[in-house]
N, C-alpha and C positions, 0 to 999 in steps of 0.2 A: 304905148310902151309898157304900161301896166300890165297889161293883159300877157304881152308877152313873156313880162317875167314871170307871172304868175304861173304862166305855162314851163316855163324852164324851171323853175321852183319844182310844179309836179315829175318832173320829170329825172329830175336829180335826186329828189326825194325818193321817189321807186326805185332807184337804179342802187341806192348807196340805203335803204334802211336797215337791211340786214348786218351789214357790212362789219366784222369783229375786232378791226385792227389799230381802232383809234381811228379812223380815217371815215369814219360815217358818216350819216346824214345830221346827226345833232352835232358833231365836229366843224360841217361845211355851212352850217346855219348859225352855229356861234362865232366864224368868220364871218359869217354875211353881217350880223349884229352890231360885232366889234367894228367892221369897216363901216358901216352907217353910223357908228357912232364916232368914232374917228372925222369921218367928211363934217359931221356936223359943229366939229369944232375946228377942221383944217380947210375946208372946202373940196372942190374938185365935182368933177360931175359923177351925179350921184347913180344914175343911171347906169352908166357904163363901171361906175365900184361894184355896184351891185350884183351888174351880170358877171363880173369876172373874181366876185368873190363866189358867187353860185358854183362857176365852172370851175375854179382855181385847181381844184383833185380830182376832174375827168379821168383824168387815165395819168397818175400818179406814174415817176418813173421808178419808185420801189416795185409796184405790179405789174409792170409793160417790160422790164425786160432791160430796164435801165432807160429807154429812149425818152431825156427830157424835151421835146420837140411833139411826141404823139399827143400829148393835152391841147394844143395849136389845134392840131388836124382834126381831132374829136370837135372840139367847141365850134372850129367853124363847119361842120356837118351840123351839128344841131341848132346854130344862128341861124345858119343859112333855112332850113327847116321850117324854122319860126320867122323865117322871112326880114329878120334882124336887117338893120343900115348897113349895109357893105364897110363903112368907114368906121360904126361903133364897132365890128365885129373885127375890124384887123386891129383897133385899139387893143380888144379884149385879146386877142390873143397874142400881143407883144408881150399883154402883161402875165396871162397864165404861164406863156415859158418861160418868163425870169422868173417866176415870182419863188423857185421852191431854193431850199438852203443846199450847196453845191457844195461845200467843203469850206472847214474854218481858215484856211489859207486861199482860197479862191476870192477873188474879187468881184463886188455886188454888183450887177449891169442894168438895175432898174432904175429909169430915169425918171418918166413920168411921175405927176401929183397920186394920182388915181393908183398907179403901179406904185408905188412905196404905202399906200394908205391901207391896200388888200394883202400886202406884205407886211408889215407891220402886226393887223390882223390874224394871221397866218401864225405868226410868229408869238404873239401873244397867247395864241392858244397852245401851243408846245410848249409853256413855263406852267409854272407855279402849280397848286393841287392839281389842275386836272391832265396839266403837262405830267406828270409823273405817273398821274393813272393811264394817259395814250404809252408814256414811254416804254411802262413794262408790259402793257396790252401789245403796243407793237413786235416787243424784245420776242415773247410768248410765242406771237404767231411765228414768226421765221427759227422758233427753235436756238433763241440767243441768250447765251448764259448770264443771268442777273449778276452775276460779279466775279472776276478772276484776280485778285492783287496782281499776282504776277505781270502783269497783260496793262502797261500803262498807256495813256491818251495820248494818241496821234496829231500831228499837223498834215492835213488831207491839203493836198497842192492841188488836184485837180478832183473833178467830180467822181473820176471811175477810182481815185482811191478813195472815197466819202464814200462809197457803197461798201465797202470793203470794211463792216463794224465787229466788233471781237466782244466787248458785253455792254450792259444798259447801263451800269453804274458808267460807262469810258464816256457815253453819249452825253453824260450830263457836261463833261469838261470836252469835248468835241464839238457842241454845238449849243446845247442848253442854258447854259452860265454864261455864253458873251453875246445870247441876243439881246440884251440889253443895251448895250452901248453899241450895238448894230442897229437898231430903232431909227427908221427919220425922223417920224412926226414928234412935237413934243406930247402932244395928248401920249402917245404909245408910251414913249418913253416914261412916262408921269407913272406908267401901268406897271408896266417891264418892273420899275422899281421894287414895288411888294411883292410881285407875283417870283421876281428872282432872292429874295430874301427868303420866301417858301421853302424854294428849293433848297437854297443852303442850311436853312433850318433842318428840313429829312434829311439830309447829308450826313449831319452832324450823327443826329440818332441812326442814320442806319449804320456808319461807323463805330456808334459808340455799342450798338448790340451787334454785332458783327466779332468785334474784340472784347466780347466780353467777358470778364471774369470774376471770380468770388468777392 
């Protein structure tokens, strides 16, 4: 099983090094980290975290066109590939299609140890400093305005209005700010804590230079 990962490693590594949107190969490998470190104090098989924190942003539904389902169909082409357990590899792909954030009104459908542990992960790396440096890396590429007053934060009921974002300062209060107390594990949560105090820290200053005056 080593080897195989090491093989899906290289391979995800090539695919995603370039990659400018937040969503790169050091993004998908600081999910692999965080969910290894997570297992290590929550348990669950490590294995199968592994492969499906590797896989978890195969084919992202921000870049596919919306379709959260095509990351399934990519990972199990590439297990298969590598000749993966038939049975690790339908694990892994229950968890890459739950695993991504669907709208702050939508309800979480990951049940699994393993599927909350690479979520959680996931999630961790959207907060805090480096959460803020993907945010407006993300915002940048699709051409999305860093801040409108005007334009205040939504309650997304389903996925296809979650795609539907208006600027990067809305995503902090759309999604950013309550993954906290959306955390299973406690390890995460323990994390979530500081890493969501960050944020509200730059909030403040980017508020307070934003309104600024004499």
């Amino acid at each position: 099983m080593k080897s195989d990962i090491q093989a899906i490693e290289k391979y995800v590594k090539e695919k995603f090094q370039d990659e400018g949107t937040g969503h790169d190969w050091f993004h998908i490998d600081r999910v692999r980290r965080l969910s290894l470190y997570i297992q290590e104090q929550e348990g669950g098989d490590r294995n199968l975290i592994e492969i499906a924190a590797l896989l978890h942003d195969i084919s992202d539904h921000k870049f596919n066109g919306g379709d959260f389902e095509k990351g399934g169909d990519e990972a199990r082409i590439i297990l298969q590939d590598f000749n993966v357990d038939q049975k690790l590899i339908q694990k892994a792909i229950t968890i890459i299609n739950a695993v991504s954030f669907k709208g702050n009104g939508v309800a979480n459908n990951m049940t699994s140890l393993e599927g909350k542990i690479v979520q959680d992960a996931d999630r961790l790396d959207a907060i805090g400093a480096i959460g803020i440096a993907r945010t407006f890396a993300y915002g940048g590429s699709v051409n999305q305005p860093i801040y409108n007053p005007s334009i205040k934060p939504s309650v997304h009921n389903s996925k296809e209005e979650y795609q539907n974002r208006t600027h990067t300062i809305n995503h902090f209060y759309e999604k950013l700010l309550i993954l906290e107390e959306r955390m299973h594990t406690k390890t995460a949560k323990s994390i979530a804590e500081e890493r969501t105090s960050i944020m509200r820290e730059y909030l403040k200053a980017f508020y307070s230079e934003w309104n600024f005056k004499k």
